[in-house]
Every structure is written in C-alpha cells, then in structure tokens.
C-alpha positions in Angstrom: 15.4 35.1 246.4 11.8 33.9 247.2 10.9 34.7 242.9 13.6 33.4 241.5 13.8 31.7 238.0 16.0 28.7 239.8 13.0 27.4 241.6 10.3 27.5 239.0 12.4 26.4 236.4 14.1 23.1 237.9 10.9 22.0 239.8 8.9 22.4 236.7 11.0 19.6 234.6 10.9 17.3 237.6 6.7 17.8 237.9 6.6 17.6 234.4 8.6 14.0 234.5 6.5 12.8 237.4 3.1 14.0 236.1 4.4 11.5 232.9 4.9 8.8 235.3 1.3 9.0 237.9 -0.5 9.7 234.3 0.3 6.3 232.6 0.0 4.1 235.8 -3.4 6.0 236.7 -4.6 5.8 232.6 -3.7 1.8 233.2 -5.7 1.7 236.3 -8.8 3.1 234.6 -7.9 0.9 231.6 -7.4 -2.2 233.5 -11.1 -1.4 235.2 -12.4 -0.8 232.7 -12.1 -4.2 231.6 -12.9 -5.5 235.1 -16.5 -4.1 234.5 -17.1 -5.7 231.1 -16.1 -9.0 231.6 -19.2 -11.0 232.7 -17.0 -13.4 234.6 -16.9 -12.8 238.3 -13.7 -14.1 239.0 -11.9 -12.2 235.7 -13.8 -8.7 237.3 -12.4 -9.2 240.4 -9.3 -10.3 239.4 -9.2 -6.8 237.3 -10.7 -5.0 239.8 -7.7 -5.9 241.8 -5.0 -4.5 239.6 -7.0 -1.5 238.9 -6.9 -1.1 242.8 -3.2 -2.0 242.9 -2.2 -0.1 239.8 -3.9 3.2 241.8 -2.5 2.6 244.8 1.1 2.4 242.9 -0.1 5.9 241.2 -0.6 7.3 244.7 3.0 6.2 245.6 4.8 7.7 243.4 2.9 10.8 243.6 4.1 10.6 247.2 7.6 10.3 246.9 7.7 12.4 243.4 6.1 15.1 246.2 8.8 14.0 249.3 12.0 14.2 246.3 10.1 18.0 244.8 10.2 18.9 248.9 13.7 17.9 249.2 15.0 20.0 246.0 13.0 22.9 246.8 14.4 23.2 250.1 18.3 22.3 248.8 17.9 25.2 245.8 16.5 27.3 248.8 19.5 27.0 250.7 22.1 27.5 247.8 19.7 30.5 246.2 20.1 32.1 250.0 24.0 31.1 250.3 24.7 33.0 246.5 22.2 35.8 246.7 24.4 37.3 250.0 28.2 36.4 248.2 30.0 39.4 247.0 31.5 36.9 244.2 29.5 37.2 240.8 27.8 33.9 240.8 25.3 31.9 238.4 23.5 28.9 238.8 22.8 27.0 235.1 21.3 24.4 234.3 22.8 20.8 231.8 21.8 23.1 228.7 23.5 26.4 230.1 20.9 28.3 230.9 21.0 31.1 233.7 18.5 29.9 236.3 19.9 32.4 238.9 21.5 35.0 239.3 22.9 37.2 242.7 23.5 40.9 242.7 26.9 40.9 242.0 26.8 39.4 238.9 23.8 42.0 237.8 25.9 44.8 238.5 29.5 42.8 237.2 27.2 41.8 233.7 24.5 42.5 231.8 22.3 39.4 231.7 18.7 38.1 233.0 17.5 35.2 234.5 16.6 32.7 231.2 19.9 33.8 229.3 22.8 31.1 228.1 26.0 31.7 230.5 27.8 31.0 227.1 26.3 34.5 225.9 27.0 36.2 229.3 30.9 35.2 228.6 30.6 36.3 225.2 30.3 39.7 226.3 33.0 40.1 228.2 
C-alpha cells in the first residue's frame, strides 16, 4: 500500500497548513530585518536584528515539529493502510468531507469505486 491515495492526500493538507504557518513567521523575520537595516539608530537595528533572529529561529521550530507531527501520521496511516490492505472485510478509509482516501482489495472486488471517490456515491450504488 506503499502508493496509496491515503498518504498523499492527508499529508498534503497538513504541509499545506504548516508551509502557511513557517511562511508568515519567516516573511515577518525578513520584514522585521528589513527594518533593522534602515534604521540609522544602532540600538533600534540591533534591537530589530534580534527579533528578525528570534522570529527565524521560531520559523525553524515549527518547521521541526510540523516535520516530527508529518513523521508521526505517516507512520500511523502506514500502519492502518498495512492492517486494512490484508482484511478480508471491504474497508475504506475517508476523510471529514467523505472522500475515499483508501481502499483494500476487498472492497475493489465487493464495489466499483477508486481511490478519490465520495463513500456517499459508493453506497449509492448498492
């Protein structure tokens, strides 16, 4: 179950939500530097220059655990993709807005459906 839609599609919204995150704190740091450098007062620069450090170290922080939490679901969906893949029950892993993110072989030959489909639709048909 190494291609399966589960993984792609739930790790993508949580790197697109964390990408959301790191990109405003590192587009303050630049911002906040950016200051630092025209101000012709020492004390306001380095004061600036400070946050701008502070600000990237916070970006690099939440990259990190945004990374650790990714590491932790990837290795959690592997172990329910590898538990479902091998049941000889029909079974379907949606996500909140019903979508079929993955499917096992029972299912395939039980109903006709694909990965990307609503389970609403699968039902439908039977």
């Amino acid at each position: 179950m190494g291609d399966s839609a589960l993984s792609v599609n739930l790790l993508g919204q949580l790197v697109q939500a964390d990408v959301a995150k790191i990109g405003r704190v590192l587009v303050s740091a630049v911002l906040v530097g950016g200051l630092g450098l025209l101000s012709p007062i020492f004390p306001v620069t380095l004061a600036l220059a400070t946050a701008s450090l502070s600000l990237l170290v916070l970006g690099l922080v939440l990259f990190a655990i945004g990374w650790r939490n990714n590491r932790k679901q990837r290795l959690a969906l592997t172990i329910v993709g590898e538990f479902i893949e091998n049941d000889a029950t029909p079974s379907f892993v949606v996500s909140n807005d019903g979508e079929i993110n993955s499917i096992n072989q029972a299912a395939l030959t039980k109903f006709v459906t694909s990965a990307g489909t609503t389970f609403a639709a699968v039902l439908h048909g039977v």
